[in-house]
C-alpha positions in Angstrom: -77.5 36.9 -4.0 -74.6 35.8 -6.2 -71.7 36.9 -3.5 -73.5 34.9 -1.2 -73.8 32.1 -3.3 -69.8 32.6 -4.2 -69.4 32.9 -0.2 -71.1 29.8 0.6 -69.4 27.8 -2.0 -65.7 29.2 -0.7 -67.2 28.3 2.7 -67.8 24.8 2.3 -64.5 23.9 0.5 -62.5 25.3 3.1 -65.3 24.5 6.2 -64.3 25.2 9.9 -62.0 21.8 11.2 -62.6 19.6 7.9 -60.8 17.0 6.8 -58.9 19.8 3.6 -58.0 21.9 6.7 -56.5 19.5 8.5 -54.4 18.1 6.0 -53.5 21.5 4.5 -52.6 23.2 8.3 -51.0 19.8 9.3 -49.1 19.4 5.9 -47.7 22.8 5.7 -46.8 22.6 9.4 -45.0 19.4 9.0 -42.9 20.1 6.2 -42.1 23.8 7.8 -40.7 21.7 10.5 -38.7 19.1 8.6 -37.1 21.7 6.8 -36.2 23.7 10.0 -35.0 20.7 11.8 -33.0 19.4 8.9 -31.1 23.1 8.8 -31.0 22.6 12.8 -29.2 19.2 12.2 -26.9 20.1 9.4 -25.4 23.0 11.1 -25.1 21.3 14.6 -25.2 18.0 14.0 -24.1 16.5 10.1 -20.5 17.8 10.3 -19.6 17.3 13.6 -20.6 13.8 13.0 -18.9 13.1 10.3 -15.8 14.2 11.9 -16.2 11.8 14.2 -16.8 8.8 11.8 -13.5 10.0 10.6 -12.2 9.4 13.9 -13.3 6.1 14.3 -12.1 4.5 11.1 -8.5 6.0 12.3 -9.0 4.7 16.0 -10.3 0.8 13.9 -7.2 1.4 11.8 -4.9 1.8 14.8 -6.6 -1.3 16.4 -6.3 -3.2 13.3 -2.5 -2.1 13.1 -1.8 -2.9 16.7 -3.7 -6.5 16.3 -6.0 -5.2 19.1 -9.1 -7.3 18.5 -11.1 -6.1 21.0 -10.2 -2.1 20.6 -11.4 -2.7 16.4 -14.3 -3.9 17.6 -15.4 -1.2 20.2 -13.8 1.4 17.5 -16.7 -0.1 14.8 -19.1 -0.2 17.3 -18.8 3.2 17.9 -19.0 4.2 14.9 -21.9 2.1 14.3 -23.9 4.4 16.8 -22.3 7.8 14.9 -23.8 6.2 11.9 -27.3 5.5 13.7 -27.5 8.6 15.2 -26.8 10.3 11.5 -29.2 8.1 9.9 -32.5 8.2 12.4 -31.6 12.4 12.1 -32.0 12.2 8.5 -35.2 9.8 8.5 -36.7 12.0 10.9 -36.4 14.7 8.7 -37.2 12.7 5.4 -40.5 10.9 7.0 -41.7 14.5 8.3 -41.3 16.4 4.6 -43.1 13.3 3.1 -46.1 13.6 5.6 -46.6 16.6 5.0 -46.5 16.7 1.4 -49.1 13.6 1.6 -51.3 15.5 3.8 -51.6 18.4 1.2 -52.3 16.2 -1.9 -55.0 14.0 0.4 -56.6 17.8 0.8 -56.8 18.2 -3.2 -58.4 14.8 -3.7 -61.0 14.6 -0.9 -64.3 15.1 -3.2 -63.3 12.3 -4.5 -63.2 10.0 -1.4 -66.8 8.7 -0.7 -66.9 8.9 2.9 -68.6 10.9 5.3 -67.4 14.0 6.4 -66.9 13.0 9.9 -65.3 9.9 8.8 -63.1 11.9 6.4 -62.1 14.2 9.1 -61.5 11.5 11.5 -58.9 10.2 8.6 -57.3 13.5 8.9 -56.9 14.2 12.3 -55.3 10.3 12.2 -52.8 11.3 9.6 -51.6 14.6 11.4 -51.2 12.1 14.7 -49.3 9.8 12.8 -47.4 12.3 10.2 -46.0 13.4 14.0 -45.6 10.2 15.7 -43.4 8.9 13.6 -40.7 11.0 12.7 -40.6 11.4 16.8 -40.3 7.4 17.2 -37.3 7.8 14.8 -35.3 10.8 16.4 -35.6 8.6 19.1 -34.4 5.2 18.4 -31.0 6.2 18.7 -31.6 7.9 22.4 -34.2 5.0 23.6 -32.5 2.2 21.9 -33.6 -1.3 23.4 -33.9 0.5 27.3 -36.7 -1.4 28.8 -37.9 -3.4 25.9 -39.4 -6.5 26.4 -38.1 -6.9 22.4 -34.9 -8.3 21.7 -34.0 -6.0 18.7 -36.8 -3.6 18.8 -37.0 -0.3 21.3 -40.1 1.3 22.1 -39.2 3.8 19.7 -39.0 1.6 17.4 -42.5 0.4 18.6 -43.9 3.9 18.5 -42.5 4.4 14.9 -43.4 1.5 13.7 -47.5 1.8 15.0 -47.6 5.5 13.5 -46.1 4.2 10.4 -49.4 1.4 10.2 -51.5 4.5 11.0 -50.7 6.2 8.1 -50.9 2.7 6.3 -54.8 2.8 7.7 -55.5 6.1 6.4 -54.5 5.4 3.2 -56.0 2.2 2.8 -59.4 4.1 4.2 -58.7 6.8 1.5 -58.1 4.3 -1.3 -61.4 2.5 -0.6 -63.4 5.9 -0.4 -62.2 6.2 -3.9 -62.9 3.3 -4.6 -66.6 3.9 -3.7 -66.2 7.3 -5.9 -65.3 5.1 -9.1 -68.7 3.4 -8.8 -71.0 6.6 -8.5 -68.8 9.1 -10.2 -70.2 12.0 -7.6 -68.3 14.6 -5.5 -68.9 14.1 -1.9 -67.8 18.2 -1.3 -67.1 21.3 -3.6 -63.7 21.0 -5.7 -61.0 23.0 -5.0 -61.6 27.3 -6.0 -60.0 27.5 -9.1 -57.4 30.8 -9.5 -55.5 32.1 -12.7 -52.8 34.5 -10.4 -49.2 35.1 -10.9 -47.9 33.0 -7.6 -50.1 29.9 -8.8 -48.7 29.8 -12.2 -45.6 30.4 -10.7 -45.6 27.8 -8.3 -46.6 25.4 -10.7 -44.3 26.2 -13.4 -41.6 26.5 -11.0 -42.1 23.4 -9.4 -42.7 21.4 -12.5 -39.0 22.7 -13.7 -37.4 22.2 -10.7 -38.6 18.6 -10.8 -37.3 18.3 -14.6 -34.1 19.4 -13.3 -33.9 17.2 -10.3 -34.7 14.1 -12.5 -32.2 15.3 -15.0 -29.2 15.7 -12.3 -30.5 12.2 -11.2 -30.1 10.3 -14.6 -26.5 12.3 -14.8 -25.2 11.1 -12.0 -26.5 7.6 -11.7 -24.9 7.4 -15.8 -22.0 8.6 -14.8 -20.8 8.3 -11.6 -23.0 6.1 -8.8 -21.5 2.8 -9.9 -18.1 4.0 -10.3 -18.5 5.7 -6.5 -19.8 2.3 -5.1 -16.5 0.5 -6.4 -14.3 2.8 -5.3 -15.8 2.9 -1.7 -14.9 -1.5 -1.6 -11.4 -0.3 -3.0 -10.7 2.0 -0.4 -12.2 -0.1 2.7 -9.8 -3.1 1.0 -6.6 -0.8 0.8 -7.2 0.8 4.3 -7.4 -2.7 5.9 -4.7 -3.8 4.1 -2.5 -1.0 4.7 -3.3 -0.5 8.7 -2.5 -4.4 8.7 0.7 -3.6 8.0 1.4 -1.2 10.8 1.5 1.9 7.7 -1.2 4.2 9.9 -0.3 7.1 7.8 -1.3 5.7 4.9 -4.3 3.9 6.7 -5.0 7.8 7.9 -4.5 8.7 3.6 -7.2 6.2 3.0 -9.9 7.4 5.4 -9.9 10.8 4.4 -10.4 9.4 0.9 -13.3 7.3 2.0 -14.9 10.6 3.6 -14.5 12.7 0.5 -16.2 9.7 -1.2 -18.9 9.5 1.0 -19.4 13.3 0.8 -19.5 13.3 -3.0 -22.3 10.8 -2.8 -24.0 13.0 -0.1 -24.0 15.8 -1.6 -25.1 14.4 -5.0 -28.1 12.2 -3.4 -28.9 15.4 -1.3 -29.2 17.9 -4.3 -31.1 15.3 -5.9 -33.7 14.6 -3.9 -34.2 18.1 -2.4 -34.7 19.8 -5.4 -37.5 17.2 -7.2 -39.0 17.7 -3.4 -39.1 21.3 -3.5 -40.6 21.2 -6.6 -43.0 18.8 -5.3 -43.9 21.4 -3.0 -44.4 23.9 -5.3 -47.0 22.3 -7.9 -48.8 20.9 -4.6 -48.7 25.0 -2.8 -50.3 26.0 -6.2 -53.5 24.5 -6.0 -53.8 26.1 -2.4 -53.1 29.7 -3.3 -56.9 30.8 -3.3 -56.8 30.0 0.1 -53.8 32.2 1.3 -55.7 35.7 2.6 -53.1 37.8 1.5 -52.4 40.9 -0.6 -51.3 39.9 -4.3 -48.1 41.6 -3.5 -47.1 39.4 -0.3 -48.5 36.0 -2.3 -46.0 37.0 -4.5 -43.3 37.4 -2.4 -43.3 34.2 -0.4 -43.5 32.6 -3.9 -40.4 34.2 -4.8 -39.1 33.4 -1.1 -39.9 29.9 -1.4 -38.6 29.3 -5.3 -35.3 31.2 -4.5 -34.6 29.1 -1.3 -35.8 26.0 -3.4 -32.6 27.0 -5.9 -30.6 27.7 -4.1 -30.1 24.6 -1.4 -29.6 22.0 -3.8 -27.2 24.2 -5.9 -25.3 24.9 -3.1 -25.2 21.2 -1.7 -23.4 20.5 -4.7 -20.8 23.4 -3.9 -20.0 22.1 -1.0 -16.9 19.8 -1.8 -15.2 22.6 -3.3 -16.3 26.0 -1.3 -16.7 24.0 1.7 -18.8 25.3 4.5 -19.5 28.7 3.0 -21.6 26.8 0.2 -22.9 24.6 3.3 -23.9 27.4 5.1 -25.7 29.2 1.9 -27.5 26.2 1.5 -28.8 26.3 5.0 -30.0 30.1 4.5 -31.6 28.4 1.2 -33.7 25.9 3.3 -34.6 28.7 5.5 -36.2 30.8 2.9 -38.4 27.7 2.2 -39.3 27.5 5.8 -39.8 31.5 5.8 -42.5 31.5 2.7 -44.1 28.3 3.9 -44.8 30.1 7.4 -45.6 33.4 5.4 -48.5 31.0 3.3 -49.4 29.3 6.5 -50.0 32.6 8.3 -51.9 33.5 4.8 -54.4 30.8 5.5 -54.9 30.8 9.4 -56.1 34.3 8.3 -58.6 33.0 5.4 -60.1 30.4 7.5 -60.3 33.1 10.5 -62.1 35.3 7.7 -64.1 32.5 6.5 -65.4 31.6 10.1 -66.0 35.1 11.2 -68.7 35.9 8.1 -70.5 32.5 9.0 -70.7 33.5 12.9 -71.9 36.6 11.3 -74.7 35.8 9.9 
């Protein structure tokens, strides 16, 4: 009587298409993605375009030095577009990671949202929609741009962005006011999450906790000592390089952009490091509370822990290398970020195969 007291109680936290297994499927999915699309991007796609902003502030230069009004400006405007088509790859990737990572703390807190289960679940499928929709309206503002818009400044990408971004502004607000309802009654609407004492849930959460310590830390250190001093030597060098190029001096005007992009790639690589590694953590503490859910053997849990911590060290540690090993420490950092994807996909395919379990015994019976 007791296991099947135990089994029904595993059962209903973790029932067939509820709102916690859509969040924690869609959430693990989503970020799995983001992080293979933003090693996708930075091998094919971040270096090869900042060579070519390089370009462009040579070509502005040479326009600048030649008095060629018109040649500046199409040599700004293009490099405006290398710069959009950098930035809408990067919020793409950004939007997707923080999706998913909202989808798996909305699974920990739903006993505590006082809604119906079908409402709940409706909430959830919404979220995944949206969590989707939205870093697919961004990857394509810069490919859409204003083609057939009846907007003057706004693409339908931009539409399609923007209306999944107010979806997962809805589902929210939904959540927060089936909290609210929570507050007044104080009772759980489903069974809490299983609680587990293991190795990879400890691990995870001390992990992640230090890995945010650390990210916070790197944060403070560089912000103290060198953000504002990075901001005024990026004016300084966009003042001399005008200056100089004035002048008809290209080869100093050429001195002064490479200086601009080693700038801009400190600052990169600082910001980068910095936000990875308090998201990784993130990501760990949040993958903790899910572990009694992954229908594995202990030894493979542990393993993608170890998988997923190591790969969460080693990307941001290796951003950092990058302005003085050059691509080798980009490319271990990529390897890095694919060891996260690897032990997020090694979890996932953990619990597909507890909720298979799960729904088999209940067709059994």
């Amino acid at each position: 009587m007791a296991t099947v007291a135990q089994s029904s109680l595993v059962l209903s936290t973790f029932a067939p298409m509820s709102a916690r297994r859509l969040y924690i499927f869609g959430g693990i999915a989503l970020i799995a993605a983001g992080m293979l699309f933003g090693d996708i991007f930075a091998v094919f796609v971040l270096h090869q375009n900042a060579g070519q902003q390089g370009a462009a502030l040579i070509e502005a230069s040479r326009a600048v030095a030649a008095h060629d009004a018109s040649g500046a400006t199409a040599a700004f405007g293009r490099l405006g577009g290398l710069l959009e088509d950098r930035g809408t790859k990067v919020d793409a990737h950004v939007h997707m990671l923080d999706a998913g990572y909202l989808a798996l703390l909305l699974a920990l807190v739903q006993p505590y949202i006082a809604l119906s289960q079908a409402t709940k679940k409706a909430m959830a499928g919404l979220f995944v929609l949206g969590g989707v929709l939205l870093p697919l309206g961004i990857f394509l503002i810069h490919y859409v741009g204003l083609a057939y818009s009846p907007f003057a400044v706004i693409g339908w990408a931009s539409v399609l962005a923007d209306s999944a971004g107010a979806l997962l502004i809805f589902v929210l607000l939904v959540q927060a006011w089936g909290f609210w309802k929570y507050l007044q009654t104080r009772e759980l609407t489903e069974s809490e999450l299983p609680a587990e004492d293991s190795m990879p849930s400890r691990a995870l959460l001390t992990g992640g906790t230090l890995l945010v310590l650390l990210g916070f830390l790197h944060g403070a250190y560089y912000a103290g000592t060198m953000l504002y001093r990075h901001e005024q030597m990026e004016t300084a060098i966009l003042e001399r390089m005008i200056g100089v190029a004035s002048q008809d001096n290209l080869a100093a005007a050429s001195g002064e952009v490479a200086n601009f992009g080693n700038l801009a790639g400190a600052r990169a690589v600082n910001i980068a490091a910095h936000s990875h590694i308090i998201e990784f953590g993130l990501l760990a503490m949040l993958l903790s509370f899910v572990q009694p859910y992954v229908f594995l053997s202990e030894k493979w849990k542990r393993r993608w822990v170890k998988v997923l911590l190591g790969g969460s060290a080693i990307l941001p540690v290796f951003v950092l290398l990058e302005l003085k090993l050059g691509l080798l420490a980009g490319g271990i950092a990529d390897l890095g970020g694919l060891l996260v994807v690897i032990g997020l996909l090694g979890m996932l395919a953990g619990i597909l195969r507890y909720s298979g379990h799960l729904d088999a015994a209940e067709g059994a019976r």
